[in-house]
N, C-alpha and C positions, 0 to 999 in steps of 0.2 A: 778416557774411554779406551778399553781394549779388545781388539776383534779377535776371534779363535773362532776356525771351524765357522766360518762366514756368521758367530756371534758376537755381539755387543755386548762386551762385561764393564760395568764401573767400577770404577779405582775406591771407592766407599764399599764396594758389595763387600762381605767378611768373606766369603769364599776367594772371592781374585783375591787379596791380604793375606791370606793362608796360602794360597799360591806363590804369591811373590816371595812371601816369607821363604818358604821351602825351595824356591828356583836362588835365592839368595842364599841359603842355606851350601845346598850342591855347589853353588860358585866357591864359597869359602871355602870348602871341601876340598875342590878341586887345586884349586889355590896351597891349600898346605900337605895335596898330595904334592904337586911339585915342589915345593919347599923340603920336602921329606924326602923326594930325589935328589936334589943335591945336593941335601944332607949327610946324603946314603956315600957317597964320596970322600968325604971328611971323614965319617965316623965308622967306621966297615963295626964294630960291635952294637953298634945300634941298628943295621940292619932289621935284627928277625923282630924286635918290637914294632918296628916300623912296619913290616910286612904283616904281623896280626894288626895293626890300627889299620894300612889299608884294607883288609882281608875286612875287618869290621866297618872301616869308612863307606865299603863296596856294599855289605852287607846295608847300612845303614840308607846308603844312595839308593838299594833296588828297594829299599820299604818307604822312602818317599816317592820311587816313581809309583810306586804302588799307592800310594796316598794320592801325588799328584793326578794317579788316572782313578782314582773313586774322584778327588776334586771334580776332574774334566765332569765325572758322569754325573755328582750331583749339581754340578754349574747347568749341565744337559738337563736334567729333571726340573732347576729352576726355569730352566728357557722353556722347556714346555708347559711348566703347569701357567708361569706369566702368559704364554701364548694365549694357552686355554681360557684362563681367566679373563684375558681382555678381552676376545671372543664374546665367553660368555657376559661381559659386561656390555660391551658393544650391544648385543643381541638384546640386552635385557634394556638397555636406555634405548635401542630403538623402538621395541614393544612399547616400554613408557610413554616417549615421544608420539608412537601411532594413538597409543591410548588418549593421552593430553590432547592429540590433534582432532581425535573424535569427537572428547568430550567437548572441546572448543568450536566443532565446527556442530552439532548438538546444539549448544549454550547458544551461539550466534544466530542458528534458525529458531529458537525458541524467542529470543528476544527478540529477532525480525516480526515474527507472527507478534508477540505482546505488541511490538509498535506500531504494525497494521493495525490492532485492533485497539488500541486510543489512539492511533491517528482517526480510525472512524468515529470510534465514540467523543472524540473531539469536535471531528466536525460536524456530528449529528447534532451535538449541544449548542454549536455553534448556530448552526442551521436552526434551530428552538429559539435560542437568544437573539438573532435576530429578527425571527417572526415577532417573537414578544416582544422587542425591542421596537419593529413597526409597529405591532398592534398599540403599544403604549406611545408612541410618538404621533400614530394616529387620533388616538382619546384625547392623549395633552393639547392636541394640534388646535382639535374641536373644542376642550375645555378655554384655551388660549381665546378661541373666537368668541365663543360665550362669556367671558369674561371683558374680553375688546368692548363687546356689544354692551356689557353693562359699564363700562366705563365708559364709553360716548354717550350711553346715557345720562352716565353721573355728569358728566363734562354739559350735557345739556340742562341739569338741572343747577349745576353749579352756575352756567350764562343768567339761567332764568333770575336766579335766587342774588345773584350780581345787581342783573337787574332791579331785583327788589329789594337791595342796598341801597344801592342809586334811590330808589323812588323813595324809600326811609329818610335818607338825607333832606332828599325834598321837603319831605313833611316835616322833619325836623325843625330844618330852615324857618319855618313860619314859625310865628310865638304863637297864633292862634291854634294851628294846627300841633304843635309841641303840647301848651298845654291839656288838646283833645288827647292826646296820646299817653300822657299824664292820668291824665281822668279816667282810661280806659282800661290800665294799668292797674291803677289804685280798686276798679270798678269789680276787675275779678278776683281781686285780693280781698277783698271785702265777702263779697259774694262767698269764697271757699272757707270761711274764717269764722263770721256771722250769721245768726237766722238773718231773715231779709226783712222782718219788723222791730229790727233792733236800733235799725238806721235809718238816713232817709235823704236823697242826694239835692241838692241845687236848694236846698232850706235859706228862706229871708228872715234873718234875725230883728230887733225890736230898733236897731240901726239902720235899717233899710239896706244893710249889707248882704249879698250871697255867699254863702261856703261852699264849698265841695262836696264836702258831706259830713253829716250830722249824726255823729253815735248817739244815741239813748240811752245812758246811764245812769243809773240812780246817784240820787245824792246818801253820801258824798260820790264821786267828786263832781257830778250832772255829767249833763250834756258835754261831749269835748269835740272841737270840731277838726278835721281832716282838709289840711288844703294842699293840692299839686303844686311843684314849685321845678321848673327846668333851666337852671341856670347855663345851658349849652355853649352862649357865645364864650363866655368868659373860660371856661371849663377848656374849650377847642382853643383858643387862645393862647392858655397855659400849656398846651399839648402841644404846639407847635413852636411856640417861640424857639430862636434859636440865637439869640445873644441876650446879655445880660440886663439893656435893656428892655429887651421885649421879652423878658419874664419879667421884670422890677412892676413894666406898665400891666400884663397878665393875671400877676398876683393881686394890682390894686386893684384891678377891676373886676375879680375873682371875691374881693372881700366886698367890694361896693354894690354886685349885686345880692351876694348872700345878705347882705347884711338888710339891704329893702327888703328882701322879703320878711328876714323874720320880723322887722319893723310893721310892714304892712299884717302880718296875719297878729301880732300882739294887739295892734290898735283895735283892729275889723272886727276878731273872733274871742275876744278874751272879755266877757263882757259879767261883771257882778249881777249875781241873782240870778243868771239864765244860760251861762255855761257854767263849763270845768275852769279853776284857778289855771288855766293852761291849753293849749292847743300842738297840734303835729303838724312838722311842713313835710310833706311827703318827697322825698327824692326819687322818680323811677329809673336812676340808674345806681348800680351799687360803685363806679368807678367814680365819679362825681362824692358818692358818699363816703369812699374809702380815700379819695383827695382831701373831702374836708378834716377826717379825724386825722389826717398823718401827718399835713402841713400846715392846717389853721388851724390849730386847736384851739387858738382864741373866738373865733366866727360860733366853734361850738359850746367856749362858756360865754358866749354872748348871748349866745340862743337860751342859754341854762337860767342866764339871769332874768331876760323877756320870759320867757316860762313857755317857750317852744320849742318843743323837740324833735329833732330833726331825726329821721326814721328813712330808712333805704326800703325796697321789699321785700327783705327777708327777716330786717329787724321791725319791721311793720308787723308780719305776718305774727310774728311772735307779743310784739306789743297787744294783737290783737285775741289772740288765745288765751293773755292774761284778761281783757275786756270781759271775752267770753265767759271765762268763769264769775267773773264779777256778776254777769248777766243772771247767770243760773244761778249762783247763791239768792241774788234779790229775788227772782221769781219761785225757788223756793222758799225763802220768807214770805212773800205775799201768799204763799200757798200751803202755811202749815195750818191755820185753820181749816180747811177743809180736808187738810188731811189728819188731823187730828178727830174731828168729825167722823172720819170714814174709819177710822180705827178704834172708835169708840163702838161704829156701828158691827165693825168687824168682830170686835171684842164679843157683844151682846148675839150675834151669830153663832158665836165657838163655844157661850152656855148654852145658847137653843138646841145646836147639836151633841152638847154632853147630856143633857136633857133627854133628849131623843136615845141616844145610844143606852142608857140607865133604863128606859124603859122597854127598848127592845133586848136589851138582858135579861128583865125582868121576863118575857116573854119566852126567852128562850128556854128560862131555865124552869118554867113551868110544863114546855113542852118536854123539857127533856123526864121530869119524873113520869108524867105520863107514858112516854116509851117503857120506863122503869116499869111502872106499873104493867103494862100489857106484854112488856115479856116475861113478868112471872105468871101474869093469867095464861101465856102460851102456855109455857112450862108445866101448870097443874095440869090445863089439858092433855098436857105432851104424858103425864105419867098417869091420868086418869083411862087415855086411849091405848095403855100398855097393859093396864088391868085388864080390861076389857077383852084385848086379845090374849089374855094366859086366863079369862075365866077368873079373875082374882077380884071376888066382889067384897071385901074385906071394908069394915067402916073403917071409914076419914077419922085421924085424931084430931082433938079438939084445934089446935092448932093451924092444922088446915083447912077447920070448918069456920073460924075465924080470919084466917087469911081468905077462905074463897070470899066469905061474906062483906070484907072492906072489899075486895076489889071488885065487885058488884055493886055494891053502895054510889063508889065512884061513877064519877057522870064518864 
């Protein structure tokens, strides 16, 4: 850096470089002006050349100091206009800056006011969502109770209905009171299956034996009788064991009462000439009945062989809808006679009324020429009463003195 005239010039600017050049120039100058003087010693004829070089060196020196001072004054014009211009740039980034700082402090009150206004609208919703938030916690609260209430209720119907597990058992427990419950069983399955003169309950066969109850079926295959059968001990038995023993003893005793029964209702109920080749042991439970077909399948071709089939209530119901058609075929066999009768009579009905309808055509079509006939007698009148009013007494040709005269004739 170089100071002139209390300025700062750098040693890159081109004008200080042209400066220096030229102050380096005048040095040289100077330099072989002396050189020239002591030259001038030595050589006395080279004198007057020396004296035109400095005469022009002189020359040359007053047009660089002439150079050097436009230098100084355009070095002065840079220092002023940089002056000026950083001035006016100073000036101009502070404007900016005021600008920026408006618009910034603008932008910041505009955003304060937006975030007042969702801070309220915030907590206005907020304020909403929690009303609704009570009012719904309030309803749930109430729903909560009403639903408490029906489940203490349920909870009192499940005690009761416990109870009346318990009291099931009981009745179970008895064989006399099992087989009621059997019977009672079998009594509505029947009832929803059957007319109620199809069958007939507690019937004493020619063996002085009772059944259950007695279907009425044609022969083939007759009468087949329905007997309850509750094998529960044996059944509960198998259900609980819990060693290999006591299922080995479960199982036997599982097949030794099935197997009385079907023994007992083959002998009792299967009687030639007065039932079915066959009878049903009715099971009213279907776990009992879905034990027999899974694990003894022998007890039920045992049953196959005795000619008793064993039936749960659901394949009863269905054994019994096959019965039922059985039923209605036969009583429409006993009943085609008279319906053959009734369709004969029906028949001799549907001549009587072809009968009828032939002669009320005949009728009809008698009336209808008659209309025929008295709208042409209108009609002569219609153009006989037109003569009349135009004066036009003109005789009838024969033609319509023959048509008036048939329709006259006619009654």
């Amino acid at each position: 850096m170089i100071e002139i005239a209390e300025q700062t010039y750098a040693l890159t600017d081109p004008l200080v470089m042209a400066g220096l050049v030229a102050g380096g120039l005048i040095l040289l100058i100077v330099l072989l002006l002396i050189l020239s003087l002591r030259a001038a010693g030595r050589s006395a004829a080279l004198t007057a050349p020396l004296v035109q070089q400095v005469g022009a060196l002189g020359q040359h020196v007053q047009q660089l100091g002439q150079g050097q001072e436009q230098l100084r004054g355009g070095l002065q014009m840079v220092s002023d206009t940089q002056s000026t211009t950083q001035a006016q740039v100073i000036q101009t980034v502070e404007a900016r800056l005021a600008t920026v700082q408006q618009q910034m402090q603008d932008r910041l009150a505009d955003n304060a006011l937006r975030s007042a206004r969702a801070l309220a609208e915030m907590q206005e919703r907020m304020k909403e969502t929690l009303h609704g938030s009570s009012k719904q916690t309030t309803t749930s609260l109430t729903q909560l109770q009403e639903r408490l209430a029906v489940i203490d209720k349920a909870q009192d119907n499940i005690t009761k209905l416990s109870g009346d597990v318990l009291s099931l058992q009981d009745i179970l427990s008895n064989k006399q009171t099992r087989g009621a419950f059997g019977e009672i069983q079998l009594r509505d399955i029947l009832s929803k299956a059957l007319p109620s003169d199809s069958y007939s309950w507690q019937p004493t066969l020619s063996n002085g034996k009772r059944a259950d109850c007695l279907i009425h079926l044609p022969n083939p295959p007759g009468p087949i009788v329905i007997d309850s059968k509750f094998p529960l001990e044996a059944y509960e038995a198998l259900r609980v064991a819990d060693s290999d023993q006591a299922l080995k003893e479960a199982v036997a005793k599982m097949k030794m009462a099935v197997t009385k029964h079907i023994t007992d209702i083959a002998e009792k109920y299967i009687l030639d000439g007065e039932t079915a080749d066959g009878a049903l042991m009715f099971l009213p439970s279907e776990a009992v009945y879905a034990e027999l077909h899974a694990n003894f399948p022998d007890l039920v071709r045992k049953g196959f062989d005795a000619r008793v089939w064993i039936v749960s209530p659901t394949t009863c119901m269905a054994t019994l809808n096959t019965m039922r058609a059985i039923l209605k075929d036969a009583r429409m066999r006993e009943q085609a006679g008279a319906i053959r009768k009734t369709l004969k009579q029906l028949h001799r009905d549907v001549e009587l009324v072809v009968t009828r309808v032939g002669k009320l055509d005949t009728h009809f079509r008698q009336a209808r020429e008659d209309l025929d006939g008295i709208g042409t007698a209108a009609e002569r009148a219609g153009k006989r009463a037109a003569r009349l009013d135009s004066f036009d007494f003109a005789e009838l040709s024969p033609e319509e003195e023959a048509a008036m005269t048939l329709s006259r004739a006619k009654p």
